[in-house]
C-alpha positions as CSV (number, residue, x, y, z in Angstrom):
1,X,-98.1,-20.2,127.6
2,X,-96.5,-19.1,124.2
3,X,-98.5,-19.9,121.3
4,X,-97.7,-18.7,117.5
5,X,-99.7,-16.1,116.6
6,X,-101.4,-18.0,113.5
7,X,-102.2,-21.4,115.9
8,X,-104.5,-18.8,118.4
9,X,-107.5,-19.9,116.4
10,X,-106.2,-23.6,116.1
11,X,-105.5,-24.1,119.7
12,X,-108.8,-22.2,120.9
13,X,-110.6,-24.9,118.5
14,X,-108.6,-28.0,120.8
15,X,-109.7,-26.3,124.0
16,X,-113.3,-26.2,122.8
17,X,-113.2,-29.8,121.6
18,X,-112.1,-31.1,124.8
19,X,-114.2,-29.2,126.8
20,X,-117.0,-30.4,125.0
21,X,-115.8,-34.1,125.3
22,X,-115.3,-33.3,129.1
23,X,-119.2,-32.0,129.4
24,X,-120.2,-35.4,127.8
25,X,-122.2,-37.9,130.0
26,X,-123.9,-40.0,128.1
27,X,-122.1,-43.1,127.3
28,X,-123.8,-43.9,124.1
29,X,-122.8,-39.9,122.9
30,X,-119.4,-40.8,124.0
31,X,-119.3,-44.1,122.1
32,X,-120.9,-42.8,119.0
33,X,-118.4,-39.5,119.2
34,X,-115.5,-41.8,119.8
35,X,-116.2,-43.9,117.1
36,X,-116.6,-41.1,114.4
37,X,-113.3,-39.6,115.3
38,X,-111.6,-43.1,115.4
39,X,-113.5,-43.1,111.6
40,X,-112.5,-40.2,110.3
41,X,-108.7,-40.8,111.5
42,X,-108.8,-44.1,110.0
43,X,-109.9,-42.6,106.3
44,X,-107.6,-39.9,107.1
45,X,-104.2,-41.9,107.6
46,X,-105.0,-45.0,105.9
47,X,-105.3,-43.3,102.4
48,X,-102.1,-41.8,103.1
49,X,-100.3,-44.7,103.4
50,X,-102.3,-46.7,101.3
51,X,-101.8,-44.6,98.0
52,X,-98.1,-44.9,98.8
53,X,-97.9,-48.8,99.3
54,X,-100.2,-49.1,96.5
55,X,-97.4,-47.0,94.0
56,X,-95.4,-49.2,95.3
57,X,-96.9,-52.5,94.5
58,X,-97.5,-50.7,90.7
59,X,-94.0,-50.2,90.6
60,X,-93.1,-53.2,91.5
61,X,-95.3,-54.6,89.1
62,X,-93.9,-52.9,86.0
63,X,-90.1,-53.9,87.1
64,X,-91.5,-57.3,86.7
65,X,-93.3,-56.6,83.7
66,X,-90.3,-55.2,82.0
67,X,-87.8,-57.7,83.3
68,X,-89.9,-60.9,81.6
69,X,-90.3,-58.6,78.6
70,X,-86.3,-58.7,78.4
């Protein structure tokens, strides 16, 4: 397997992640796990793209603005 030399660490961190999530039984552990990682992505990628649809709306805003101003 070729891996970049900086990624090592970041790849070893996956493998230990999923092996952990493999060693997990209980299905209230995997629920709870599951539903903090679905969390975190959500916060993660919404904000994202919710600061850029929300420039947008503010721009589209002050086009309007300045157009009923003319």
């Amino acid at each position: 397997m070729m891996v970049e030399e900086g990624n090592v660490r970041d790849l070893a961190d996956v493998e230990e992640l999923l092996l952990c999530w493999s060693n997990l039984k209980s299905p209230e552990f995997v629920e709870l796990v599951s539903r903090f990682y679905r969390e975190l992505c959500d916060e993660l990628f919404s904000t994202a793209s919710g600061d850029a649809a929300a420039d947008e709306e503010e721009e589209h805003a002050t086009a309007l603005s300045y157009e009923s101003d003319v």
